[in-house]
LOMARGU-972315 format. One record per residue: z negated, y, x negated of N, C-alpha, C, O in turn; residue in one letter. Coordinates in steps of 0.2 Angstrom, whole numbers, plus 5000, padded with zeros to 4 digits. Example, Ala and Ser with C-alpha at 12.3 -4.5 7.8 and 13.67 -1.06 7.14 Angstrom:
// LOMARGU-972315
496149724934496149784938496149844934495849834929A/496549894936496449954932496150004936496050064933S/
END
This chain:
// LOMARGU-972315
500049944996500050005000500050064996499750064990X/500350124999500350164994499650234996499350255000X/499750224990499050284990499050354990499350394986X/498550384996498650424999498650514996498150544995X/499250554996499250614992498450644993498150634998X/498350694987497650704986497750774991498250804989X/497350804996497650864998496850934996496250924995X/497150974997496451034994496151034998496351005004X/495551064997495051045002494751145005494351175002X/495151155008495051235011494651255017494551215021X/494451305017494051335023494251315028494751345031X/493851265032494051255040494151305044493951355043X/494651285049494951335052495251335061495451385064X/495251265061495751235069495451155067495051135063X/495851125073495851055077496451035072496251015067X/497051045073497550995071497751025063497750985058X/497951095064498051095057497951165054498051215058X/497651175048497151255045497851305046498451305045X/497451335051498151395053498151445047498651485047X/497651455042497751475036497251455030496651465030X/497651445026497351435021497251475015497651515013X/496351485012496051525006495851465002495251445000X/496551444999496251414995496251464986496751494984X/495551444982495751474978496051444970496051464964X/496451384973496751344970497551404966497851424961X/497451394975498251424974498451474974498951494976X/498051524972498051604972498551624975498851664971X/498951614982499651634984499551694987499851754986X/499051684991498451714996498351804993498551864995X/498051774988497751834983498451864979498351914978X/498751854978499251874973499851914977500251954975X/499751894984500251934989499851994992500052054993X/499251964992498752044993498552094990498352154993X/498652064981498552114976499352164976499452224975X/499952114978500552164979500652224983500852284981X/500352204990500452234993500052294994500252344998X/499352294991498952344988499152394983499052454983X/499552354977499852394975500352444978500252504978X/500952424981501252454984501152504989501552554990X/500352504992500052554996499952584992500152644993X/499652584985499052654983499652694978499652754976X/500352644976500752714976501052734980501352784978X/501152724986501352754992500852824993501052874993X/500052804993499752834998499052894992498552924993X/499452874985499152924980499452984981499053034982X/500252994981500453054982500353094987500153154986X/500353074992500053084999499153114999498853155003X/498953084996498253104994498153194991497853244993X/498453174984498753204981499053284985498853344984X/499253264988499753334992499353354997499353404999X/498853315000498153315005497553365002497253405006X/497553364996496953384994497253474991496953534991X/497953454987497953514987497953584992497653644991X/498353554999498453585005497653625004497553685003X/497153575005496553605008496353645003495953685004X/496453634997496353674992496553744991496253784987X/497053764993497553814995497453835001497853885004X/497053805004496953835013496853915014497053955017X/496153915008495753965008496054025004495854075003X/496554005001496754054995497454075000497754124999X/497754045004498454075006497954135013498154185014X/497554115016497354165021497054215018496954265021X/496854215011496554255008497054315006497054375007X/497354275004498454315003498554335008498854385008X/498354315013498854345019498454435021498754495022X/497754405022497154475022497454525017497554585019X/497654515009497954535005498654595007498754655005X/498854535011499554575013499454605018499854655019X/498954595023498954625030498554715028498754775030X/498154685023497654765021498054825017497954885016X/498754795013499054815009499554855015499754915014X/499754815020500154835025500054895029500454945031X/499054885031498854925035498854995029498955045031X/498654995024498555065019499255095019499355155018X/499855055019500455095019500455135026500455195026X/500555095031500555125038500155195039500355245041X/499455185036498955235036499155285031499155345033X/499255285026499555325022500055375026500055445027X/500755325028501255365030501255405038501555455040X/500655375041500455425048500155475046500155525049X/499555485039499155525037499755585036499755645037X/500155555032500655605029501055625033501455665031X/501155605039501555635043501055675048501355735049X/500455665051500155725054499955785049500055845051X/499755765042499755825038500255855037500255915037X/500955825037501455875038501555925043501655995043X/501555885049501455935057501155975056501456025054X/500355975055499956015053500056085048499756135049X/500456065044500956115039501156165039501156215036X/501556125049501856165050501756225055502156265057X/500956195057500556235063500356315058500356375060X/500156275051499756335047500256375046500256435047X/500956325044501556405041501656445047501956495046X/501456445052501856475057501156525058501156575055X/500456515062500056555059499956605053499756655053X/500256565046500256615040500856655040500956675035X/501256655046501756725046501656785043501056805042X/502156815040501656875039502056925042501956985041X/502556905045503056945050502456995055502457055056X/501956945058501556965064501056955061501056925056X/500356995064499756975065499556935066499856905071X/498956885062498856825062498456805070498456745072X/498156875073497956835079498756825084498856775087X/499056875083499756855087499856795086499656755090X/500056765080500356715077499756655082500056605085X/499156655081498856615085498856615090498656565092X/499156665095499056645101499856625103499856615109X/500356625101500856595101500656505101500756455104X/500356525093500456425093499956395100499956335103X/499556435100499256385107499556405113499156375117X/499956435115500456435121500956365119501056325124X/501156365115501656315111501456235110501856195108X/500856225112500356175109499856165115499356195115X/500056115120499856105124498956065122498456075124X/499156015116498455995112498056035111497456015112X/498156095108497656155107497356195113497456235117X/496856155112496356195119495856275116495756335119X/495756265110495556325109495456335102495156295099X/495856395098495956435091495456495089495456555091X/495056475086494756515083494856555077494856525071X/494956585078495056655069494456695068494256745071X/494156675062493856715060493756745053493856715048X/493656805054493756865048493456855043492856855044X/493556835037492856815031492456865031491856875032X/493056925029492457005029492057035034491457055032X/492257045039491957075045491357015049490857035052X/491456945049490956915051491456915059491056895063X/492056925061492156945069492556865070492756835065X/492656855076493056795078493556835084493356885086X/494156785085494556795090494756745091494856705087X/494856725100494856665102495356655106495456695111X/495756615104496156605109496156545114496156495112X/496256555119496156485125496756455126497256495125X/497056405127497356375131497456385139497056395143X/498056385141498256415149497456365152496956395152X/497456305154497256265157496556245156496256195159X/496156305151495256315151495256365150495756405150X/494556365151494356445151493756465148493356415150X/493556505145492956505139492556525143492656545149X/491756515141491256525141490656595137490756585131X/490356625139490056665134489456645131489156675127X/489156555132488956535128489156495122488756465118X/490156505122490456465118490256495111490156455107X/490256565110490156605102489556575098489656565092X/488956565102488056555100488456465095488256435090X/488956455100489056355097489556375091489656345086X/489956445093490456435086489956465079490056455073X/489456515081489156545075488856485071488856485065X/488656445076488156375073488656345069488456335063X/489156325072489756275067489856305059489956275054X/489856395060490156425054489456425049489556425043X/488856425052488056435048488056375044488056365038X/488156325049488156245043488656225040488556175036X/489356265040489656255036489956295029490356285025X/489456355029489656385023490056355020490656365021X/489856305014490056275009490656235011490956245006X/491056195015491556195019492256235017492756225015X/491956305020492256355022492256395014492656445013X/491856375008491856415004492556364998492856394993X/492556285000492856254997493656234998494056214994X/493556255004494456265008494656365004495256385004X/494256405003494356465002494556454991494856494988X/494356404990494256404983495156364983495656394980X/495356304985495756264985496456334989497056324988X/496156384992496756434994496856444989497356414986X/496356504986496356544979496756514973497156554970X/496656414974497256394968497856394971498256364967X/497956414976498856384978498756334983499256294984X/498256314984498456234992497956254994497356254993X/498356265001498056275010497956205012498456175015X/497256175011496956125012496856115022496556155025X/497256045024496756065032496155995033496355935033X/495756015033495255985032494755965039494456005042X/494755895041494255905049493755935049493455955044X/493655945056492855985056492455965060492555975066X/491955925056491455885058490755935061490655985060X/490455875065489955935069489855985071489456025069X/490355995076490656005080490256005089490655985093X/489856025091489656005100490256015103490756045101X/490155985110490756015117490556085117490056115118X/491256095117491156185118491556195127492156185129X/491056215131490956205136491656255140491856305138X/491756235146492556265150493056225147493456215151X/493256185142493656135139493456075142492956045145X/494256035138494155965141493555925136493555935130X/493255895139492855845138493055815130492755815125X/493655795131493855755125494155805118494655805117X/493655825116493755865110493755835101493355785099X/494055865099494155855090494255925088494455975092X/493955925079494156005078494555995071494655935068X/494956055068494956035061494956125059494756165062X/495256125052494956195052495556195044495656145041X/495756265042496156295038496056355036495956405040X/496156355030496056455027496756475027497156445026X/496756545029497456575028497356655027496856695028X/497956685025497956745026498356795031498956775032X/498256865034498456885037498956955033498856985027X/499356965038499857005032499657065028499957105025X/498957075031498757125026498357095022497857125020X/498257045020497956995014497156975017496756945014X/497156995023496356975026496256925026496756895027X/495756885024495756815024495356775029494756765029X/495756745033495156705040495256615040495656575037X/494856605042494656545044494856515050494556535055X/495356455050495656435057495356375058495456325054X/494956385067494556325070494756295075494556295081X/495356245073495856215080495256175084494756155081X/495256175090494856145093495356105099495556135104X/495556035098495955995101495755955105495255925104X/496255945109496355895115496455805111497055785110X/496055785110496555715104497055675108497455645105X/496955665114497155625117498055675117498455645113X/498155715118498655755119498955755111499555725110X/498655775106498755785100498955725096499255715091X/498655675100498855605096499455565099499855535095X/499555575106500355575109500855605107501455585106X/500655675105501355725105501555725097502155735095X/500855715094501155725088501055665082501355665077X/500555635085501055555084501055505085500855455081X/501255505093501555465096502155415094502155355094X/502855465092503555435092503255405086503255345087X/502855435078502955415073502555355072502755315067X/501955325077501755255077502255215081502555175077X/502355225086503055175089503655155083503855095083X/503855185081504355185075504055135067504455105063X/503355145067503055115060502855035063502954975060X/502755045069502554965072503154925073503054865072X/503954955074504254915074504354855077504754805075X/503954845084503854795088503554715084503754665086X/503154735078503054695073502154675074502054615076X/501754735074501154725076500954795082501354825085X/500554805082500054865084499654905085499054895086X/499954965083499555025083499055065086499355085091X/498555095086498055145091497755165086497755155080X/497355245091497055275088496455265092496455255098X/495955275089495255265093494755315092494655345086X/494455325095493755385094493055355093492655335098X/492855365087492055345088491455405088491355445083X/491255405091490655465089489855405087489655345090X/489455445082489055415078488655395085488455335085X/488455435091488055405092488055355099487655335102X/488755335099489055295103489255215098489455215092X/489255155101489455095097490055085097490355065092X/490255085106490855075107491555135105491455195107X/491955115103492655165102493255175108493655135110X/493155235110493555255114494255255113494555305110X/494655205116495455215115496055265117496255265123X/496255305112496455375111497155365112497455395117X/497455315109498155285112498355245111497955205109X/498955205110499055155107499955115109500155115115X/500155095104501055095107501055045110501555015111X/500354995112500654925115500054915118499554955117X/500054855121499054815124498954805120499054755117X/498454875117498154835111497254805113496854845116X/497254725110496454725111496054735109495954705104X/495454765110494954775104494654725104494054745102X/494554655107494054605106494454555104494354505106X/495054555099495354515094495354565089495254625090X/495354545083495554555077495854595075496454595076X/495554665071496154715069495754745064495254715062X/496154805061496054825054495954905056496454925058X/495554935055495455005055495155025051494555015048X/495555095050495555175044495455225047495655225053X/495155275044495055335046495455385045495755385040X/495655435050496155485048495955545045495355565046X/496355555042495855615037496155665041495655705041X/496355695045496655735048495655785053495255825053X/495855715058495255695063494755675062494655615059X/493955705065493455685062493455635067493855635071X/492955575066492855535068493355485071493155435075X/494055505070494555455073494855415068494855435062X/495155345071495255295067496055275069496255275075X/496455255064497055225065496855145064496655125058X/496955085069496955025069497654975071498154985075X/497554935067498254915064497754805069497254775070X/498454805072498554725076498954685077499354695082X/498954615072499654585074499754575083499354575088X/500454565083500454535091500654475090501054435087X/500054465096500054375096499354345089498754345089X/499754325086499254285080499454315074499954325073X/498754345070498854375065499254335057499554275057X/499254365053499654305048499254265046499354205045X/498754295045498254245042497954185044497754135042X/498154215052498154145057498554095058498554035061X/499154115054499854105057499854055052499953995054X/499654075046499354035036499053975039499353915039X/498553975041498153915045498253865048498153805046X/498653905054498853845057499453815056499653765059X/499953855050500353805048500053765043500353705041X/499453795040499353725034498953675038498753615037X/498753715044498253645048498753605051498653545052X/499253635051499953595055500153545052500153485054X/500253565045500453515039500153465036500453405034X/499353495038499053445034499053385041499253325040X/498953395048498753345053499653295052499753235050X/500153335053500753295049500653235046500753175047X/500253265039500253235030499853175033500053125033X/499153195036498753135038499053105045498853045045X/499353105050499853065053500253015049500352955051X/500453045042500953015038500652975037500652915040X/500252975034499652935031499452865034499552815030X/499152875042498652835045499452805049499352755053X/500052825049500552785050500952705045501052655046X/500752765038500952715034500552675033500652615031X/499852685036499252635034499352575039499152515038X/499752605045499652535048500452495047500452435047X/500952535047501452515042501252465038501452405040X/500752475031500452425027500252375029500352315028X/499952385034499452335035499952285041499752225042X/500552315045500752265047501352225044501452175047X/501552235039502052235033501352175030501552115029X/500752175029500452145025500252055029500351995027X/500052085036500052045043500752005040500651965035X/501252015040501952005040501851935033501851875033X/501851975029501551935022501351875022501651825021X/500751895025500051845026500351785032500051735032X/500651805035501151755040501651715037501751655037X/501851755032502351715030502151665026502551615025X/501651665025501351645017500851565020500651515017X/500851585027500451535032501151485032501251435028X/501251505035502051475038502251445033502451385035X/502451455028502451445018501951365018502251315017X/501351385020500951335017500851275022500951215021X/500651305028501051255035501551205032501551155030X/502051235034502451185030502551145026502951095028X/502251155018502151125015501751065016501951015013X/501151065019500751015022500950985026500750925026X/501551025031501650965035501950925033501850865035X/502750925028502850885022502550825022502750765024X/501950855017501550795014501150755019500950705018X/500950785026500550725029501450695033501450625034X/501950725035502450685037502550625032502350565033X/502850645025502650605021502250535022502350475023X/501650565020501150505021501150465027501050405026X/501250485034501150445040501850405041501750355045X/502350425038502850375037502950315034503150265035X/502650365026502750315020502250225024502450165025X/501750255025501250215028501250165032500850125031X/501750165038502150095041502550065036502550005034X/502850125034503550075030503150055024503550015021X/502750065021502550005015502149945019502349895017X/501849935024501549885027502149865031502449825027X/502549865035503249845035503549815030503749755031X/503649845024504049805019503849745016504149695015X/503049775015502649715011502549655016502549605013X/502449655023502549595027502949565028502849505029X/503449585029504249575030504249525022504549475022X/504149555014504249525010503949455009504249415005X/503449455012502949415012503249345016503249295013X/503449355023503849295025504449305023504849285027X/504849325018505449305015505449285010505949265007X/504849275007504649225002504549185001504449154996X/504249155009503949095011503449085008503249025006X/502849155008502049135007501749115012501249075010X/501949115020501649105024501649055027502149065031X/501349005027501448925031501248915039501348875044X/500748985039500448935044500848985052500849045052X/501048935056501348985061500949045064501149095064X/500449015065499849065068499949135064500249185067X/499749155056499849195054500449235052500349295050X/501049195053501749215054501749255059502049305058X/501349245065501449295072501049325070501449375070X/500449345066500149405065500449455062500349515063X/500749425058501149465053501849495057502049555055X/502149475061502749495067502449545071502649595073X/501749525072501549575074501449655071501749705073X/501049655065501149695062501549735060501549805060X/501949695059502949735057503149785064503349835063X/502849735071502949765076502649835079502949875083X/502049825077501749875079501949945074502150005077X/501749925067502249965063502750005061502650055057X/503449975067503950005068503950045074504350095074X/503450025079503450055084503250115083503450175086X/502550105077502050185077502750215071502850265074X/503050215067503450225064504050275070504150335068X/504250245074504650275079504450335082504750395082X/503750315085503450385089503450435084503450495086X/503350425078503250485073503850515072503750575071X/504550485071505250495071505250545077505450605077X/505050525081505450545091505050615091505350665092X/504350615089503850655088504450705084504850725087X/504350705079504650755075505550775077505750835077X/505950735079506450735083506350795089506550855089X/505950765093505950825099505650885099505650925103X/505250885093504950945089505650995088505751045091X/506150955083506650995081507151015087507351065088X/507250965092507651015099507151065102507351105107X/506551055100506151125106506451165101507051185103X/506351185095506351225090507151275093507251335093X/507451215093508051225092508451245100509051275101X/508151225102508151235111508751215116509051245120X/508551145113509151085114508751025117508950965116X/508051035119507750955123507850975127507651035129X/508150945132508450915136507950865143507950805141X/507550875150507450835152507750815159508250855161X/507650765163507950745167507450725171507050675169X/507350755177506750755183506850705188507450705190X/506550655190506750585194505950585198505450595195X/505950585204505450555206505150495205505450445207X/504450495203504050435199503550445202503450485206X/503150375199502550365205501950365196502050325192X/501450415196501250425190500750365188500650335182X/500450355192500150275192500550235188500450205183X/501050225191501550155188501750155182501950105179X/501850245178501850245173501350235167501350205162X/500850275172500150265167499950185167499550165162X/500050145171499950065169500250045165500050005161X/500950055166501350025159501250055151501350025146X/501050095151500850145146500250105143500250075138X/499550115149499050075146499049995143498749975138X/499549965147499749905146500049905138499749865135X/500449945136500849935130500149955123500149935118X/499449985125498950005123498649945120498449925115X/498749915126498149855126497849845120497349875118X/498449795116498249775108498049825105497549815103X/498249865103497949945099497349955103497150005099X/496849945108496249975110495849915104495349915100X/496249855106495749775105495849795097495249795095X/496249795093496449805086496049865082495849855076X/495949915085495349955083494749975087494350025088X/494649905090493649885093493449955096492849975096X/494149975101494150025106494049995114494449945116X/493350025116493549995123493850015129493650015135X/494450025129494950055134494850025142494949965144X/494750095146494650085155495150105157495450135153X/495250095162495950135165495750135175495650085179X/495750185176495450195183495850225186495850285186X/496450195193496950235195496750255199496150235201X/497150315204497050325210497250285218497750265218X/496950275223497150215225498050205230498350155232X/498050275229498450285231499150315226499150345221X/499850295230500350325224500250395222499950435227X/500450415217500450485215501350525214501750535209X/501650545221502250545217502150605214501750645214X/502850615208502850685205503450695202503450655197X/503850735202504450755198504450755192504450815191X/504450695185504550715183505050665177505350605178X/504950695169505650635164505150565162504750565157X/505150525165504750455164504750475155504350515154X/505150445150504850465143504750515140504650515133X/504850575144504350645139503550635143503050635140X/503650605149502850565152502550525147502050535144X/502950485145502550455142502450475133502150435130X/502850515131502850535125502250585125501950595120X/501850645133501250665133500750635133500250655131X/500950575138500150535135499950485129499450465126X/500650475128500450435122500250485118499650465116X/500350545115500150585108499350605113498950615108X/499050605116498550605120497850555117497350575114X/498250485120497850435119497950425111497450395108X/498450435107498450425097497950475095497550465090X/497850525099497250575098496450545099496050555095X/496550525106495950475106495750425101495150415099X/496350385099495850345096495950365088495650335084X/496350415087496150425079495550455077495250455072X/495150505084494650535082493950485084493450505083X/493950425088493450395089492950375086493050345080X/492550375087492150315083492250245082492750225083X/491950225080491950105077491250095079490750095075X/491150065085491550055091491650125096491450185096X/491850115099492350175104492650145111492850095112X/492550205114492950195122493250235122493050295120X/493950225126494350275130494550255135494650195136X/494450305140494550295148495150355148495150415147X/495550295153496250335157496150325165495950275168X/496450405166496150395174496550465178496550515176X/496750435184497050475190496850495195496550455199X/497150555196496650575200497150645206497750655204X/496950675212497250735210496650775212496050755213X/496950845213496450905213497050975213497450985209X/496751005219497251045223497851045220498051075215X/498151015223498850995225499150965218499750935217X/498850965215499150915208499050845206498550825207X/499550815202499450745201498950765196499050815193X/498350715192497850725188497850655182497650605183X/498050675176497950605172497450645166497550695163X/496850595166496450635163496250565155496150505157X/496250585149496050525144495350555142495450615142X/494950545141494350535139494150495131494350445128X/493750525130493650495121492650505120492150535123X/492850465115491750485114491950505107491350515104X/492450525104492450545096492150605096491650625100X/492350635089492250685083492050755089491550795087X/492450755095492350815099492850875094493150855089X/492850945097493251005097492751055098492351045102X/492651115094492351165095492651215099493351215099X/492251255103492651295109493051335106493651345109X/492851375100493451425099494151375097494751405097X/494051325096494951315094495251275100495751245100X/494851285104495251245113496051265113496451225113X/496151325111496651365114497251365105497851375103X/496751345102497251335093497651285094498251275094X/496951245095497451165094498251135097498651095094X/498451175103499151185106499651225101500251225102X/499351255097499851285089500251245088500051195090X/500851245083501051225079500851205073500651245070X/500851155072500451145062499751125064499651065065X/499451155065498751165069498151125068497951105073X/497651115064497151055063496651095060496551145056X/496151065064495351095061495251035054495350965054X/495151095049495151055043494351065041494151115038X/493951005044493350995044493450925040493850885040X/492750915037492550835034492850785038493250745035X/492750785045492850715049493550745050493850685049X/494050785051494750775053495150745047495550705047X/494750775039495250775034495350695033495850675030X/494850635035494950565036495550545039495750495037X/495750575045496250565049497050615046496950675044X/497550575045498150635043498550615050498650575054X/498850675048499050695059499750755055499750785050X/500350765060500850815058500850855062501350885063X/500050885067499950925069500550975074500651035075X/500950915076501450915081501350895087501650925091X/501050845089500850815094500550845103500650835109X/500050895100499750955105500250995110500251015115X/500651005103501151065102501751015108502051045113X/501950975107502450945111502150955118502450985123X/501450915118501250905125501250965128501350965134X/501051025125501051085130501551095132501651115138X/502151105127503051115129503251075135503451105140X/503050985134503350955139502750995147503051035150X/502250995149502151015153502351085156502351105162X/502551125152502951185154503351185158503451225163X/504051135153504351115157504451085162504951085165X/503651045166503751025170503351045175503251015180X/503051115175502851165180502151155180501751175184X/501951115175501251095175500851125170501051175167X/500251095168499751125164499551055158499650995159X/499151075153498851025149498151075148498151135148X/497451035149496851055148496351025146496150975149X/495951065141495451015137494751025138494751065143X/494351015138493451005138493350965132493650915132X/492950995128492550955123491850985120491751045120X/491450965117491150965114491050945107491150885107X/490850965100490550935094490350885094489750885097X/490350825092489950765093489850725102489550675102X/489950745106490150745113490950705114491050675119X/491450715111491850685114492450745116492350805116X/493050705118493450755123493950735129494150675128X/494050765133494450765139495150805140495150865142X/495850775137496150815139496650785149496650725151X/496850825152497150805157497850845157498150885154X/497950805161498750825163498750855170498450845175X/499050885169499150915179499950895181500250935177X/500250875184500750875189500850895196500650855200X/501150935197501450965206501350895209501650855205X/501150875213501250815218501850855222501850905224X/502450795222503050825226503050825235503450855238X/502550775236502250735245501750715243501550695238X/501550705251500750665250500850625247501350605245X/500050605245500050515245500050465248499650465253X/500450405245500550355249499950305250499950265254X/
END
């Protein structure tokens, strides 16, 4: 007899055949995973890589953007400063006429100057003022007591705009501290300029303005034009003892509960030029595209990752599938080789004429017989294996009576219960079982059924075959007192390849095709295959078939 290939001894895992093998024999396992690990960490360093910089640059490109936005707001502010101080230029040249009297010349520019609520001139030598109003207020005679006040605290002011004449530059300068000078509109600013009159008198001019007016008329056009429908412009009013800022004008909705950037105009006491993207500032803009990028980079990422991992799945299949294979090989091998040496050597044995005695002559025919037959089913096994595969099995449905099958079947048992000191029952139904279906794929399910019972039985052992139904199905059920199945592989062992490779199976060699047939053919035949077992308890597989009519 030949002796049986040595097989590794691997991590249990299933009933019929280890659905994967770690062994560390054969490092296949591991050498496919060290691949494919490699493969990831250069994929997934770059990406890393470009990850960490992003966030590292998060903070320096908004900081650029603040950069650019404050660089943006001091041009803007610049070039509005320089444009009201031009206006303003041109309010003084026209007061510093020297064609006219300087009070003339002032009561012209506030007829001309709807902003101009009220011009004060006053004389440096004489200490006298002259006032001019606007059509649309009207003065007060306790307005003087408020202007002598403004001139008392500002000496030094007015002594500094007198020095800056002296050198050649008519400085105009705001004029802070300032009260509401009463009969005018409420919303007042001042600003204040030295000049002379054409007999070289020297006065003091105290524009006292409308801002709201003053910052429309004179510059209105020039904020609309700087904004460029780009961001947004306003001018706003704070007074110290007020928190909130009063909005003076502005080329758009502008919000003052988002984000803006605010300057002082040098023109106006306490008013401010504020600058506001529309919509999202840049630096928001910097953000959420690097936040954009970076959610991308890690999308890319947590894609590739599963990319790897099922590329790795894929592997690890293959590598099953690989070694499946390979096993089934060597147990097809060995369950073949294994009739055909006891076959041969019997067979040689009476053509040599060792055996005399007739009696043992029939044992030995037996043997050969039995032999050939377990040699066949293993052929037919593997055969119908390759048409499901291949999806060329073919059955042919005949009304049969399941009884008559399962007695002939048990019948052909007989000697194989008696010959492995199995005590085989058989308990039919008392009535016929008819049922639709191919009389030898029937009996190629119970036979891999009952080869299952007695390879895993005990010495001595019983198996019991028995019919039954149960809602509307014909029932063949074999029973065993063997090795038992653990719950979790009920649903494995119906695999392909498939074997729990425990102590007690690895005693039995099996080509872990057998389960896998039985569930096909029942598919086929609208039916079911179902197990009960326990560890050391034994197992129950049944057959179910449609009953096609009552029973007889």
């Amino acid at each position: 007899m030949t002796k049986p290939e040595k097989r590794l001894q691997c991590e249990p895992t299933g009933y019929e055949f280890s659905a994967y093998f770690r062994c560390p024999q054969s490092g296949v396992v591991s050498k496919g995973a060290r691949t494919v690990l490699f493969i990831l960490l250069v994929i997934l360093i770059p990406f890393l890589i470009y990850a960490f910089l992003q966030v590292k640059s998060l903070g320096k490109d908004e900081e650029m953007a603040d950069a650019i936005y404050e660089k943006q707001m001091e041009t803007v502010l610049f070039s509005l400063n320089q444009y009201a101080d031009d206006r303003m230029q041109q309010w003084v040249s026209r007061l510093s006429d020297k064609s006219n009297p300087v009070t003339d010349n002032a009561a012209d520019l506030v007829l001309g100057n709807e902003s101009i609520q009220l011009l004060v001139l006053r004389n440096l030598s004489t200490r006298t003022d002259s006032l001019c109003y606007s059509d649309y207020v009207a003065g007060s005679p306790g307005n003087q007591a408020e202007i002598d006040r403004w001139y008392n605290e500002n000496d030094s002011t007015i002594a500094k705009l007198t020095s800056y004449l002296e050198a050649g530059f008519q400085k105009i300068q705001a004029a802070g501290g300032l009260t509401s000078i009463e009969g005018l509109n409420p919303a007042q600013t001042a600003m204040t300029v030295m000049t002379y009159d054409k007999d070289s008198a020297l006065y003091n001019a105290l524009f006292i303005l409308n801002p709201n007016y003053w910052v429309e008329t004179v510059l209105g056009a020039k904020m609309q034009e700087l904004s460029q429908d780009e961001f947004l412009l306003a001018v706003m009013q704070k007074n110290t003892s007020e928190q909130d800022a009063s909005l003076i004008y502005s080329t758009g909705e502008f919000d003052a509960s988002h984000n803006y950037l605010e300057r002082l105009l040098w023109i106006l006491p306490e008013t401010y030029l504020a600058i506001q993207s529309k919509g999202i500032s840049y630096s928001e803009l910097i953000g959420n595209r690097n936040r954009t990028n970076l959610a991308f980079l890690f999308f890319s990422i947590i894609t590739i990752l599963i990319g790897s991992f099922l590329i790795f799945q894929n592997a690890r299949k293959a590598l099953k599938i690989a070694q499946l294979k390979s096993d089934f090989v060597s147990n097809v091998s060995h369950e073949i080789r294994t009739p055909l040496s006891l076959i041969r050597m019997y067979a040689e044995t009476l053509m040599l004429g060792r055996i005399t005695s007739e009696e043992k002559k029939q044992n030995y025919y037996q043997v050969i017989h039995r032999e050939s037959g377990r040699l066949t089913y293993l052929v037919n096994n593997i055969l119908d294996f390759s048409r499901i595969e291949a999806n060329r099995r073919t059955y042919y449905l005949t009304d049969v009576d399941m009884n008559q099958l399962v007695q002939k079947l048990y019948d052909t048992y007989a000697h194989t219960f008696l010959e492995n000191n199995i005590d085989g029952e058989l308990y039919l139904h008392p009535r016929s079982l008819p049922i639709l279906a191919d009389a030898q794929a029937f009996e190629a399910a119970l036979s891999n059924l009952i080869d299952n019972a007695l390879k895993y039985s005990t010495d001595p052992g019983k198996v019991t075959i028995s019919t039954f139904t149960r809602d509307g199905f014909a029932c063949c059920k074999v029973t065993d007192q063997g090795i038992g199945i653990a719950k979790e592989h009920h649903l494995k062992i119906f695999e392909q390849f498939f074997r729990v490779d425990d102590a007690l199976t690895q005693k039995t060699k099996g080509t872990g095709l057998g389960l896998n047939l039985v569930k096909h053919i029942m598919e086929e035949h609208h039916g079911e295959v179902t197990v009960a077992s326990k560890p050391g308890k034994g197992s129950q597989f049944t057959l179910l078939f449609p009953i096609t009519k009552d029973p007889i």
